[in-house]
Structure formats: C-alpha cells, structure tokens
C-alpha positions in Angstrom: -16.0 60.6 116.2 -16.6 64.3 115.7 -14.0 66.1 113.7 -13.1 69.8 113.1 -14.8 69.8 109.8 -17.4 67.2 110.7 -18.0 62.9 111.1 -15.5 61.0 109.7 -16.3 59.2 106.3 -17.1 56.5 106.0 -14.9 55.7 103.0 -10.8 56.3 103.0 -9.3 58.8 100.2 -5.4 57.2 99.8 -4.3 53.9 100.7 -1.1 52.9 100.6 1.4 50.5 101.3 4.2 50.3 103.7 7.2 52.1 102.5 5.2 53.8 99.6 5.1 57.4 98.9 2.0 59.5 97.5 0.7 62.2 96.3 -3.0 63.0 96.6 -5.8 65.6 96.5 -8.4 65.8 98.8 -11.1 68.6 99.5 -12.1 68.3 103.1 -14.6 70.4 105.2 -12.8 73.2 107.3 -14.3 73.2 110.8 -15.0 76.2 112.4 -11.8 76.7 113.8 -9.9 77.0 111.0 -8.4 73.2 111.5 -9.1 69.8 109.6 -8.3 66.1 110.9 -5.9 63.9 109.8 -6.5 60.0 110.4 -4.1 57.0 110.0 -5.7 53.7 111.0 -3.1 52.4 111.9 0.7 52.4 112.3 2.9 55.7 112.0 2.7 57.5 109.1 4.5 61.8 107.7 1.8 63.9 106.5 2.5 67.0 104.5 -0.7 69.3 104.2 -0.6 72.1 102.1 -4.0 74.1 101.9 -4.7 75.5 98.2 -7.7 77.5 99.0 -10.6 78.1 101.1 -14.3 77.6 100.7 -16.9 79.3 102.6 
C-alpha cells in the first residue's frame, strides 16, 4: 500500500498494549501533499500528532 510519504515499512515504530499510553518519536517521510499516514493494525486506537519540523 502506497502512502503519502511513501510504502509502508516493513517494521512497526510503537507497540503497545491495550489500555497503555505512550509517548513516541518518529521521523516519517512527508508526501507531497503536505500529509503523512497513520496505521493501526488492528483495533481502535487516539493518535495525537504533533509535527516538530519539516525536512525537505
């Protein structure tokens, strides 16, 4: 599946367990657009994004 940024990896950057809260940093690729993809395998799941800078 094709993203805004590009493929998905193949690897995950936070698991967690029901019921758990984290904090986590990850630096994705921005797709053209401006926009970035958020995926959850499975279940529901609250994301907060915050976007500390922009590399281009």
């Amino acid at each position: 599946m094709e993203g805004d940024g590009g493929a998905r990896p193949t690897t995950s950057s936070l698991n967690l367990t029901p019921g758990t809260t984290a904090a986590n940093l990850t630096l994705v690729p921005v797709g053209s657009d401006g926009c970035i993809d958020i995926y959850n395998s499975s279940g529901g799941t609250d994301v907060v994004a915050d976007l500390q800078g922009y590399f281009v």
